[in-house]
Structure formats: C-alpha cells, structure tokens
C-alpha positions in Angstrom: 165.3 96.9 -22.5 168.2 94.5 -23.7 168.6 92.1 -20.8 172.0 92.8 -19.8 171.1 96.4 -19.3 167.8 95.2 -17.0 170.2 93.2 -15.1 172.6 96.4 -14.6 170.1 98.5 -13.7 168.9 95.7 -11.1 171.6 94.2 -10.0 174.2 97.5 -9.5 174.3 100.5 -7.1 173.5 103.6 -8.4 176.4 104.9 -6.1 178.6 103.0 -8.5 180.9 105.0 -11.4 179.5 105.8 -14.1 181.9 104.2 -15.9 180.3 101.0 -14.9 177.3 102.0 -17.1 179.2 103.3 -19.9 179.1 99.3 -21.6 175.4 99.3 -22.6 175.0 103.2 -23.5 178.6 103.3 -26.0 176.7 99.8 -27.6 173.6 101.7 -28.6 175.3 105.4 -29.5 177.1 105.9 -32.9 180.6 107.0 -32.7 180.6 106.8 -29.0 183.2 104.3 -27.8 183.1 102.9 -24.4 186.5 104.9 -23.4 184.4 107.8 -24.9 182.0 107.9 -22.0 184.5 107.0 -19.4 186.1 110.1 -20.3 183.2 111.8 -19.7 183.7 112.0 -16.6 179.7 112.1 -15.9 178.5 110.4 -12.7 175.0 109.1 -11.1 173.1 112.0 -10.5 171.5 110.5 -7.6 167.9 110.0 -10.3 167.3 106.8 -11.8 165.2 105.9 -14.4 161.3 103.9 -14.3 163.9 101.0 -14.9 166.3 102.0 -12.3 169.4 103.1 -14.7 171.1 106.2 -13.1 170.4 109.7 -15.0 173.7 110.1 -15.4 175.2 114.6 -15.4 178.7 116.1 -14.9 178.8 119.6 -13.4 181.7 121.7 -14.7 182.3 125.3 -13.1 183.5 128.0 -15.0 187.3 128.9 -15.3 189.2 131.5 -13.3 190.4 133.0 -16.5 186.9 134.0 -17.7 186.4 137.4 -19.2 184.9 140.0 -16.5 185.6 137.4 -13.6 181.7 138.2 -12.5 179.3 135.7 -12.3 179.2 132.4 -14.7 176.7 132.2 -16.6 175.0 129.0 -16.6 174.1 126.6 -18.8 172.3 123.7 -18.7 173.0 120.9 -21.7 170.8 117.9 -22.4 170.6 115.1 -25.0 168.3 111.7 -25.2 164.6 112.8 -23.5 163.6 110.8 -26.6 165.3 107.5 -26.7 165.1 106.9 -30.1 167.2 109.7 -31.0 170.8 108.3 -30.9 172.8 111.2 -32.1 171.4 113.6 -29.4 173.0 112.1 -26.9 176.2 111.3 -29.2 177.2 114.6 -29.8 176.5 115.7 -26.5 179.6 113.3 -25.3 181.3 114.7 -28.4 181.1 118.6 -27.1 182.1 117.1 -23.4 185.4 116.6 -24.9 185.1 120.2 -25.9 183.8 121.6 -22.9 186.7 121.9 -21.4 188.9 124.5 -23.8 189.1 128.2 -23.0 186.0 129.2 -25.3 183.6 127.2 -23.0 185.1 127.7 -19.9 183.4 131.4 -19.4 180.3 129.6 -18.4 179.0 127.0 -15.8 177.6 123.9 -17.3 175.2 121.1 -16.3 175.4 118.5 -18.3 173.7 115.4 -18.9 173.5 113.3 -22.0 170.7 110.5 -21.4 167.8 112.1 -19.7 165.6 109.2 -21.0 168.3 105.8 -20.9 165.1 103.4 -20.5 164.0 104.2 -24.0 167.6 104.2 -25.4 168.5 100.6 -24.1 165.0 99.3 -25.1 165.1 96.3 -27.1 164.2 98.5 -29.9 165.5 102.0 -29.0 162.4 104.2 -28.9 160.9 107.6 -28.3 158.9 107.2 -24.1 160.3 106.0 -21.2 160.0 102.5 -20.2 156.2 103.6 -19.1 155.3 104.6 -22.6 155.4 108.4 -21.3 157.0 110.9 -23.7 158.8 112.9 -21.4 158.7 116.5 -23.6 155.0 116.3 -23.1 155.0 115.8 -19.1 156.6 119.2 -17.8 153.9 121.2 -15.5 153.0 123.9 -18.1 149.7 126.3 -17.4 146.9 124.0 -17.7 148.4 120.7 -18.0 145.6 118.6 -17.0 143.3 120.0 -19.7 145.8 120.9 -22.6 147.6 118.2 -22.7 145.0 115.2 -22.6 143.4 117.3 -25.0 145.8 118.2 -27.6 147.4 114.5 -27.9 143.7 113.2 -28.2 142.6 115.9 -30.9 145.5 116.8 -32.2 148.1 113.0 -32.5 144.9 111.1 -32.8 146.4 109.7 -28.9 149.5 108.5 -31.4 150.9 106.2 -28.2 154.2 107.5 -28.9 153.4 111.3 -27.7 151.8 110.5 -24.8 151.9 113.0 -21.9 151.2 110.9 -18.9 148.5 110.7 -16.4 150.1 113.7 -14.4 152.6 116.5 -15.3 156.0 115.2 -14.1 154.6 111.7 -13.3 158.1 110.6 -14.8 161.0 110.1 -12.7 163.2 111.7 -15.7 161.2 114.4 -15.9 161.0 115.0 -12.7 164.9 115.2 -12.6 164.9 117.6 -15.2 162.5 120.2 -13.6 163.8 119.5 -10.0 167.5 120.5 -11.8 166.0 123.3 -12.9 164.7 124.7 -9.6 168.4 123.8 -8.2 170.9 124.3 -10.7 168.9 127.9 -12.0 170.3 127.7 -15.6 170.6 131.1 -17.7 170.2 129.3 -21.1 168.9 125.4 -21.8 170.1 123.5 -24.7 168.1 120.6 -25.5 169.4 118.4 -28.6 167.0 116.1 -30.2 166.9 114.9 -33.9 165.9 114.7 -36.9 164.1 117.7 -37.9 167.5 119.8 -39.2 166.4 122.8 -37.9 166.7 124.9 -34.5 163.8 125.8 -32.3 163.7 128.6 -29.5 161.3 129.6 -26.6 162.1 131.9 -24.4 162.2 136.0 -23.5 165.8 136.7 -26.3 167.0 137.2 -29.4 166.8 133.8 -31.0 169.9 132.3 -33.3 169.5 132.1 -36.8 171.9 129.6 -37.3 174.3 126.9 -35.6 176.2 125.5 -37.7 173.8 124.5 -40.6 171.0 124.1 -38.8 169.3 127.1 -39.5 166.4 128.6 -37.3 162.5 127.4 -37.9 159.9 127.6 -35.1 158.6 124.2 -35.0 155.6 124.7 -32.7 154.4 124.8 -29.2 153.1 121.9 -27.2 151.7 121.7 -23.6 154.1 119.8 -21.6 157.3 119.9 -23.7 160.4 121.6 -21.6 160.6 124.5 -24.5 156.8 125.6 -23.7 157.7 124.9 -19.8 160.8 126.9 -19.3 161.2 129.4 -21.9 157.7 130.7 -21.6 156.5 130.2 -18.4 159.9 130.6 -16.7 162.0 133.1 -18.8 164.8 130.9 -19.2 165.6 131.0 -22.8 166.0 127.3 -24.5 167.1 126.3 -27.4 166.1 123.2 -29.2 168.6 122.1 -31.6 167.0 119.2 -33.9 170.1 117.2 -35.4 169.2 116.1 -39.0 169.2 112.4 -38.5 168.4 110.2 -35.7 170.8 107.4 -36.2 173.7 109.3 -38.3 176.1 112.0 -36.7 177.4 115.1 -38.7 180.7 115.4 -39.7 183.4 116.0 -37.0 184.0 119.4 -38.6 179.7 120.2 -38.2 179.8 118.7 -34.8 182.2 121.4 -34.2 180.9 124.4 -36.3 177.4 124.0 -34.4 179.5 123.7 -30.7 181.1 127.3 -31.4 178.0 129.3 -33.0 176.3 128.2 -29.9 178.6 129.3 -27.9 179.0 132.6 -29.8 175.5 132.7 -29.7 175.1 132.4 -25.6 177.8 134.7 -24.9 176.7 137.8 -27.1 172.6 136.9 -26.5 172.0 135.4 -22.7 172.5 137.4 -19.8 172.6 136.1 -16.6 169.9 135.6 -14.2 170.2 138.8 -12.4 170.5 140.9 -15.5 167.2 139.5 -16.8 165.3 140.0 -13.3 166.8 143.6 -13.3 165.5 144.3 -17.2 162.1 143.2 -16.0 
C-alpha cells in the first residue's frame, strides 16, 4: 500500500466521509476524478479492510414511481474483490451517476465499488487482499475445507495469487460481503471484474446472453468464489460481468449500453425473493 494511503487508513476514523477517502481511490481508478467519488455519495460501511481502509457502500431505495408499487426488487452491485482490476470499480462509480434516473429507480440497490481497497492501493495494484487472500476463493461454499486447498494445489499449481485462505471467510472483506448478504437479502448480485470480455452466471434463471457487447460464456466454477457461493448454494442468481480490460474503460456510450441491457435483463428475468420461494 502507497504510504499516504497506510497513513489514512491509520491515522483517520472510519466514522469519517467518505469523501475523505475518495483522494487515494480517484489516483488509482481511470476516469474517476476525485469529485467523481464525492458524488458518489457512498459512505463507510462500518467494515474495514486487513489494512483498516473503510469498505466503502451507498444504499439507494427504490422510487415511489416504480411500476406495480409492490415490493423493490433488490439488487446488490459490486466492483474491485480483485484489486488489480481497475475498471471494475470504475464503471461501477460510472453507473452510480446513473442509478439515479427513472429506469433504475424500480429497484433497491446496494452498492459498493471497492470490496477489496487493500489490493487496489498496493504499491503495485494487485489481485488479494493485503494478506495475500484472493477473496472470490474464500466464500463458505459446500466443502470448503477440502475443495478449496485442493483445487488451488492441483489445479493453480498453489499460483499465490488464487489463494483461498486458511478458512472460508477468514477475510474481513469477504466477510462483509456474505454478512451483506444475510442482511441486505439481494434478489440478483452483480459482480464486475475484468478482463475476460465475456459474462458469467450462477444461479436458479434464465441467464443473459448479452450486455452490451459482452456476450455470455460460462467461465467455470470454483469452490469459494461468490458465483459458486450464492447462485448455487443460495439461489440468488449473480451475474459476473468480466470487462475486457483491466486498466482501460469502454467507451462512454458501452459503459452505458451494458448499464441498460442489465437492467432490461433484471427486470424481465429476476423475480423477487418471495416469488422464487413460492416457485419452489
């Protein structure tokens, strides 16, 4: 971690704006200007990092105006579980500026950009946390303890960069992405990383075939990452969205083509919670 970001997350209060932290994270993120993530609005979740840098997550409700005026459905929208993938958080402040028009406001969104800020504001921006944990390996799925040592051993050659920690959520980050979970109850996840080009989906619907032009390619299935975690073992459908490139954004216009398929996608394809229990 650069030290002026050590000495933030040291010397400062996580009861503190977020706009106090907005400094180091609009350095590192491409296109993302310090005024940017004020305008986010986001605030300290009340999680901090190994490093002690506050998770930072906005809650947004739904608007009165919504279609039906029943129940929101809710969505849950992260970016950065691997550090070293810059334009997953960027585009995630990009579609806060977005989330407040009428087309979004039929649904109830958590969101949080920088699940993993310890491996963003590393000296060298990389994948773990600042423990060497990568945190889409450390979720509690089915036989953790044995699946997980086993497959990064057999499968990564123990590749340090894909390591699932000694213990499913052993990680403060991921432990505030499960605990949100169990609270917040999302309908649909979005997780954005980068920079396969493709989307990936998990989970008990119909699947999108394309956001923007990222068109749909199951990638795999690992023990411990959120998409084995949640949209097999809990039903709640999530959608991985891998950005073609790491360091690069898309053009403004495909920032905003794969905003509105997703949320075409979410409103003809998720139902809510209750609906699902009810079709079980």
């Amino acid at each position: 971690m650069p030290a002026h970001a050590a000495g933030n997350s040291a010397n400062n209060s996580p009861s503190q704006p977020a706009s106090d932290w907005c400094m180091p994270l609009a350095a590192r993120l491409p296109k993302i200007s310090v005024s940017d993530c004020r305008d986010s609005k986001l605030l300290p979740s009340g999680a901090l990092s190994q490093n002690g840098f506050p998770i930072l997550a906005r809650e947004i409700a739904a608007g009165k105006g919504r279609e039906g005026h029943g129940q929101a459905l809710k969505v849950l929208l992260i970016g950065g579980i691997h550090g070293d993938e810059l334009t997953s958080s960027a585009i995630v402040f990009k579609w806060l500026e977005l989330i407040q028009k009428p087309s979004a406001q039929e649904f109830q969104w958590k969101v949080a950009p920088i699940v993993n800020p310890d491996g963003l504001l590393a000296a060298k921006p990389r994948r773990m946390n600042a423990r060497g944990v990568d945190l889409n390996r450390n979720f509690p799925t089915p036989n953790w303890a044995q699946d997980a040592p086993r497959y990064w051993a057999r499968v990564t050659a123990s590749d340090p960069r894909r390591y699932p920690g000694s213990a499913p959520l052993s990680e403060p980050e991921s432990r505030w992405v499960h605990d949100t979970i169990e609270q917040f109850k999302p309908d649909v996840i979005i997780s954005v990383h980068a920079p396969f080009g493709v989307l990936d989906f998990d989970g008990p619907v119909k699947p999108p075939s394309r956001f923007g032009r990222l068109m749909f390619n199951r990638v795999g299935v690992y023990p411990g990452s959120l998409g084995n975690y949640s949209g097999l073992h809990k039903d709640i459908p999530v959608v991985t969205i891998e950005l073609p490139n790491a360091q690069t954004m898309p053009p403004d216009a495909e920032v905003l083509r794969i905003w509105q398929d997703m949320l075409g996608w979410i409103k003809r394809n998720v139902p809510s919670a209750s609906k699902l229990a009810l079709q079980r």
